[in-house]
C-alpha positions as CSV (number, residue, x, y, z in Angstrom):
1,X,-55.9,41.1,-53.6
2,X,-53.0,38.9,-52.0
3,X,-50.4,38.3,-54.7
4,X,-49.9,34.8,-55.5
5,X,-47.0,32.8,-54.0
6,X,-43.8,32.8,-55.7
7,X,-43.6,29.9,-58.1
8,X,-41.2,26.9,-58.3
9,X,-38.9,27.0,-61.7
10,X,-36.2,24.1,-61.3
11,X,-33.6,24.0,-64.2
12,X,-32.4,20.3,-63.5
13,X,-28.8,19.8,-65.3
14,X,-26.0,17.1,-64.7
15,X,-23.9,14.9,-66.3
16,X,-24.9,12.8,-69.1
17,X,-25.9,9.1,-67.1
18,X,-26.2,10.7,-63.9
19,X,-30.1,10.3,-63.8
20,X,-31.4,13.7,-64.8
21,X,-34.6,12.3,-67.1
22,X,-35.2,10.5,-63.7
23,X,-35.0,13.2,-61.8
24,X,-37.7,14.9,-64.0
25,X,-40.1,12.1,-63.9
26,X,-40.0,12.7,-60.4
27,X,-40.4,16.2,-60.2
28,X,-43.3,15.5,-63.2
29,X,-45.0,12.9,-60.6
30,X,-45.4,15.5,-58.2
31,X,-47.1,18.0,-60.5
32,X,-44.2,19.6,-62.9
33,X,-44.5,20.6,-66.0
34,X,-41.3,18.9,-67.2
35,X,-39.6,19.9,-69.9
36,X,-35.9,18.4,-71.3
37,X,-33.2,19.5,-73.8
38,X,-35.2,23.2,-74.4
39,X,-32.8,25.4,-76.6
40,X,-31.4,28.2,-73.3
41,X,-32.9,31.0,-75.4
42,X,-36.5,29.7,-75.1
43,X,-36.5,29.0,-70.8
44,X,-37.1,32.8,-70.2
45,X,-39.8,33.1,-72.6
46,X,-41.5,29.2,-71.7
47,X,-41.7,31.0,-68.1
48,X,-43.1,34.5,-69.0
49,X,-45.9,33.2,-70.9
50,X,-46.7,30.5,-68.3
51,X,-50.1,31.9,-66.0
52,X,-48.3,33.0,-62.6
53,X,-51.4,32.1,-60.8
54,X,-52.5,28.4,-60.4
55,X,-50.1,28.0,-63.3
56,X,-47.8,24.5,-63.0
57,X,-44.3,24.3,-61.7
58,X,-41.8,23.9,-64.1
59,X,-38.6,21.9,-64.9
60,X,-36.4,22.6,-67.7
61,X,-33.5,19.6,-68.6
62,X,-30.5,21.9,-69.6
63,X,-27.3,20.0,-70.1
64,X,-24.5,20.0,-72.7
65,X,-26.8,18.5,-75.2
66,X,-29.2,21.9,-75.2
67,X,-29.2,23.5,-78.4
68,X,-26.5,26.8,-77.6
69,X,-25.8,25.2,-74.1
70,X,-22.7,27.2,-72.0
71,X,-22.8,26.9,-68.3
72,X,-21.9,30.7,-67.8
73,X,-25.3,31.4,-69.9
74,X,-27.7,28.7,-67.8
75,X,-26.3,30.9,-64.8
76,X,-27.0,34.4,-66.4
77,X,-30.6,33.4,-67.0
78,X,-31.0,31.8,-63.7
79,X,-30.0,35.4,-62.3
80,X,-32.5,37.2,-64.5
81,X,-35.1,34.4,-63.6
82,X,-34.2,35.3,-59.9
83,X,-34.8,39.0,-60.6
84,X,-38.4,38.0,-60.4
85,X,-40.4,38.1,-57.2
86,X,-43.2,35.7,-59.0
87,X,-40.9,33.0,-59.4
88,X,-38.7,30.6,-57.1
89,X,-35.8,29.2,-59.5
90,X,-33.5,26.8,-58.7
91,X,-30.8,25.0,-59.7
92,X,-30.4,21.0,-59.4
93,X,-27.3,19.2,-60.5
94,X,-27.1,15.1,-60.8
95,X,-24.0,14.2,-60.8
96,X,-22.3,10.7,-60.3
97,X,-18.5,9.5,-60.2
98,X,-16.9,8.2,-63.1
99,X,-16.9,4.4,-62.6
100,X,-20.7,4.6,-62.2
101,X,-21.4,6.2,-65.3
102,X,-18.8,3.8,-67.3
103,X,-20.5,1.0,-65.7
104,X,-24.2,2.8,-66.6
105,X,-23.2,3.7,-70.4
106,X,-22.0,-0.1,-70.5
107,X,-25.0,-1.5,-69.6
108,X,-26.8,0.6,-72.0
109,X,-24.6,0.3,-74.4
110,X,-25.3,4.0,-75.7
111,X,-22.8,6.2,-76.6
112,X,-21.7,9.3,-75.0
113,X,-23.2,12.5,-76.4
114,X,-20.2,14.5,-75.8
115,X,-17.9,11.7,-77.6
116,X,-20.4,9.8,-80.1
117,X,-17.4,8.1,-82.1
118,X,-15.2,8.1,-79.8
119,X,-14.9,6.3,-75.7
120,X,-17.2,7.2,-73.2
121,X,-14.4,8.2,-70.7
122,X,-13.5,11.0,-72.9
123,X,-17.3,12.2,-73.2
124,X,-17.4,11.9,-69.5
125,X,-14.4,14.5,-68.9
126,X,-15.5,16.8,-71.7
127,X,-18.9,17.1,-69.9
128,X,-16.9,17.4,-66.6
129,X,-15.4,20.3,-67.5
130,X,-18.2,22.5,-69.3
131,X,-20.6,21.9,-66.3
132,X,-18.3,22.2,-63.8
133,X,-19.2,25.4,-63.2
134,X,-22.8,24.2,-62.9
135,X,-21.9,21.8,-60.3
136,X,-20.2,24.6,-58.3
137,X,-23.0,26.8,-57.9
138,X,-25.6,24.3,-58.0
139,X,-28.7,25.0,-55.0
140,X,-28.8,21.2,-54.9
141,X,-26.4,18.9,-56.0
142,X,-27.7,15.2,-56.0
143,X,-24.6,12.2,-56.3
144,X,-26.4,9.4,-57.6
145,X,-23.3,6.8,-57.8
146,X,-24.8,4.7,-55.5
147,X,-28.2,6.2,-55.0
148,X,-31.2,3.9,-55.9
149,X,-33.9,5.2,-58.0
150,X,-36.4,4.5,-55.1
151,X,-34.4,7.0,-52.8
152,X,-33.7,9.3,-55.8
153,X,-37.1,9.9,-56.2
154,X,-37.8,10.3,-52.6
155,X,-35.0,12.8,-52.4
156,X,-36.7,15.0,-55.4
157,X,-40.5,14.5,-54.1
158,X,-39.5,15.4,-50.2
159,X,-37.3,18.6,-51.3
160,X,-40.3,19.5,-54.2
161,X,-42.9,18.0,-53.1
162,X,-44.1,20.9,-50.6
163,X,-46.1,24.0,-51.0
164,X,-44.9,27.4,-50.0
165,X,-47.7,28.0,-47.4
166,X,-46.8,24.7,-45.0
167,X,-45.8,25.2,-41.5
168,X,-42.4,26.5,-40.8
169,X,-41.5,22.6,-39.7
170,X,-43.1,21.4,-42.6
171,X,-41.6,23.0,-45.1
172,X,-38.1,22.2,-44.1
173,X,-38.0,18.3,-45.7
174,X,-35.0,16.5,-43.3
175,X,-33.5,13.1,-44.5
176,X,-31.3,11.2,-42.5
177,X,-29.2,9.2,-43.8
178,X,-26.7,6.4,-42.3
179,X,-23.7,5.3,-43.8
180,X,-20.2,3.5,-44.2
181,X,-17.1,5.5,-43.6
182,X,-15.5,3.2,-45.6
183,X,-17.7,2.9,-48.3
184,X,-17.3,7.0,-48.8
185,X,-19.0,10.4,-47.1
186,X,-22.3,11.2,-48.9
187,X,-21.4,14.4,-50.9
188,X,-25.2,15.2,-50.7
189,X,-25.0,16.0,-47.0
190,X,-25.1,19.1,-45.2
191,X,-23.9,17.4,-41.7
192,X,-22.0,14.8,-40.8
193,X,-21.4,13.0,-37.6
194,X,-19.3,10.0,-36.8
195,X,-20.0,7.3,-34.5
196,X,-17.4,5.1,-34.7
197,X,-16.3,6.4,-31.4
198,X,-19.5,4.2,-29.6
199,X,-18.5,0.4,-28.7
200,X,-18.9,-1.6,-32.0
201,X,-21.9,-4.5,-31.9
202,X,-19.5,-5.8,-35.0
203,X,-17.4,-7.5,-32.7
204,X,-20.1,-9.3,-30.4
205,X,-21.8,-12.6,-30.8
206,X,-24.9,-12.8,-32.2
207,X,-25.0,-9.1,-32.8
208,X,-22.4,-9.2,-36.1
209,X,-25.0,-10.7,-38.2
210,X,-27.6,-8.1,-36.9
211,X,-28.4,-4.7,-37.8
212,X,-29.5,-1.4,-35.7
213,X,-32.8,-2.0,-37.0
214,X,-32.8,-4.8,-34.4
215,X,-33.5,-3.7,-30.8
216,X,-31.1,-6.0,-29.0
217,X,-28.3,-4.0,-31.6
218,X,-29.7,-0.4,-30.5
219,X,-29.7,-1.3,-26.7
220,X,-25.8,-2.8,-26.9
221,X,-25.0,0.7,-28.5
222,X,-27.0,2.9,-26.5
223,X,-25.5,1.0,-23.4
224,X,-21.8,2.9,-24.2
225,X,-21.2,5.3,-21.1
226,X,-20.9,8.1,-23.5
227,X,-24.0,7.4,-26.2
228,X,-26.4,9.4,-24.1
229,X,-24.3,12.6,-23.9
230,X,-23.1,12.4,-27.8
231,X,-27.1,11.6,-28.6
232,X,-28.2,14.6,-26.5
233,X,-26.0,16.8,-27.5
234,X,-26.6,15.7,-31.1
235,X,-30.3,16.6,-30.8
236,X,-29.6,20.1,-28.8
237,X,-27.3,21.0,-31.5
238,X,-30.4,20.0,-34.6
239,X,-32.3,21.6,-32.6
240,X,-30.2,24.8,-32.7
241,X,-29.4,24.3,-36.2
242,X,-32.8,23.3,-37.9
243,X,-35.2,26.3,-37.6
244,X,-32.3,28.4,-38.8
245,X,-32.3,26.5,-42.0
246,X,-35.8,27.2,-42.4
247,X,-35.0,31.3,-41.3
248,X,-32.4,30.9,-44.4
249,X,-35.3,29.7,-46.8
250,X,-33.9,26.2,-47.1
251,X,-36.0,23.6,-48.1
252,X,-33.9,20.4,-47.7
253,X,-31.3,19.1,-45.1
254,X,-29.1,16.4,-45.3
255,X,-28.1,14.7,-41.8
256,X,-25.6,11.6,-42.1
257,X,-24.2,9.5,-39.3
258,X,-21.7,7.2,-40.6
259,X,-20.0,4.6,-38.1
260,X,-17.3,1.8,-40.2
261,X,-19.6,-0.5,-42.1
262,X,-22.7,1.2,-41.7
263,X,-24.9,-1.5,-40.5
264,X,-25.0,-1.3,-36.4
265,X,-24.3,2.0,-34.7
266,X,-25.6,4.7,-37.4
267,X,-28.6,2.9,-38.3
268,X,-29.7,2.8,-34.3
269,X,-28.5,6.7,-34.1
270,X,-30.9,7.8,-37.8
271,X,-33.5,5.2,-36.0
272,X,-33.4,7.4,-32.8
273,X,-33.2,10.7,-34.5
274,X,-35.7,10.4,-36.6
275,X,-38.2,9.1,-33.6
276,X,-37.4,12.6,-31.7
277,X,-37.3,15.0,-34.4
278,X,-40.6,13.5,-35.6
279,X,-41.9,14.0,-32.1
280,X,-40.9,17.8,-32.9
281,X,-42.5,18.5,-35.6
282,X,-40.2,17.9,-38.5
283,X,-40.8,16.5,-42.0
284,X,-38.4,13.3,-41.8
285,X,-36.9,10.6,-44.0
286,X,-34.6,7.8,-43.5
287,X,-32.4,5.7,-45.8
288,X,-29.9,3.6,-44.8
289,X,-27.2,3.4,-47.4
290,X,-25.5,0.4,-46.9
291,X,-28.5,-1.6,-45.7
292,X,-30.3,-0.7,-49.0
293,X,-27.3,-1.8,-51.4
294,X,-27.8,-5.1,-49.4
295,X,-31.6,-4.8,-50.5
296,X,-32.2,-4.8,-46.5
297,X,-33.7,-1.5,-46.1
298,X,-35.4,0.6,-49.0
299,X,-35.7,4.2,-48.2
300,X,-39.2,4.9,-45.8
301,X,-41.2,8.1,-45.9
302,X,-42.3,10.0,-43.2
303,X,-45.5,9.1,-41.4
304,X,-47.9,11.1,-42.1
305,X,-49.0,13.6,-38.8
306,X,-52.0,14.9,-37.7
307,X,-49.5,18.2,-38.1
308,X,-49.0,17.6,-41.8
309,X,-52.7,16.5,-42.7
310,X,-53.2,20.0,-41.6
């Protein structure tokens, strides 16, 4: 009889705000057993007992709340867990900057865990430092300080979301992402690449206004002498760089094209990408960051293919 496939045990930590129960809804959404705050000493034991065939995935919350909680123990037990061809653990960390979790408990108005009498700020750097080690080590680490929930949750379902028997392609989820140099690098990116080289559709009129969603935009860009050579060199070198993630056993790529504001030349680039790598076979998703804190363009799924129905 053919053993059963190894199966998916996430231990989802992070900082206290970052959006770690949401990050568990999602993962419960997509057919988790989710699980948050178990005492450390119980994970090894909720996992043994668990059916290994047809059983549920599981995620486990562990943070600085858990009952006996120390980062260097989460990481011993995700060793032992590892020692175990049954099961695929991993490790997800949500994490978000400083401001945004001031501004998050504010709204709330709850009280750090880590500092329940005392200001937030000093919660948030006592939790800093006993799950940096967490962070570190981390198999994904999600930064949610300006992430909606909407691409959140796409970013847990397209990573999750996949069985272990899908096509090579298909099992490797790939989100593009555009973005604003200025605004910040997305720290959840594997690549970036920076197009602020290209001629700028900022400075034109009646293109400032515009977006690369718009095709007048996209043909103003691609019309630089030097866009076709960066683009087609940009695909060669995915092309090269892709199916060795999925050699490695990776499961999620992050691609980001940032250009100054992130509104004209990245968005055409992800646009374009995402058209050809689709064409190829691979398991895509697009958010554009800045467009979506403008409430212009919500993350999209990938169509479905005839390739993925299969």
């Amino acid at each position: 009889m053919t053993a059963p496939p190894p199966r998916d045990v996430v231990l989802v930590s992070g900082l206290s705000g970052a959006g770690k129960a949401s990050i568990l809804r999602a993962l419960e959404d997509i057919g988790f057993e989710a699980i948050d705050n178990l005492p450390l000493p119980m994970i090894e034991g909720l996992v043994a007992r668990a059916e290994p065939e047809g059983a549920r995935r599981i995620a486990v919350g562990v943070d600085a709340r858990s009952r006996g909680f120390d980062a260097g123990a989460v990481l011993a037990t995700l060793c032992r867990l590892r020692s175990n061809p049954a099961l695929r653990p991993e490790l997800l960390f949500a994490w978000a900057d400083e401001t945004a979790l001031l501004r998050r408990f504010t709204e709330t108005r709850r009280r750090h865990p880590l500092a329940p009498d005392g200001r937030v700020s000093d919660g948030i750097a006592a939790e800093q430092a006993v799950t940096a080690l967490l962070h570190d080590t981390a198999d994904l680490v999600i930064d949610t300080t300006d992430l909606p929930l909407s691409a959140l949750r796409a970013l847990v379902e397209q990573r999750y979301r996949g069985g272990p028997a899908a096509a090579p392609r298909a099992s490797l989820a790939v989100a593009l992402l555009s973005f604003s140099f200025v605004a910040g690098l997305p720290r959840e990116a594997d690549m970036v690449f920076d197009a602020r080289f290209l001629r700028n559709p900022h400075y034109v009129t009646g293109l400032r206004t515009r977006t690369g969603l718009d095709p007048a935009v996209g043909a103003y860009v691609e019309a630089d002498p030097d866009f076709a050579a960066f683009f087609g060199r940009l695909i060669d070198l995915l092309g090269l760089v892709l199916p060795r993630f999925v050699e490695e056993g990776k499961k999620y790529a992050t691609i980001a094209v940032g250009c100054t504001g992130g509104r004209h030349r990245s968005v055409h680039i992800v646009e374009k990408l995402a058209a050809g790598l689709r064409e190829a076979g691979w398991r895509v998703t697009i958010t554009h960051r800045e467009l979506a804190r403008m409430g212009n363009a919500p993350p999209r799924p990938a169509p479905t293919t005839q390739a993925q129905e299969a």
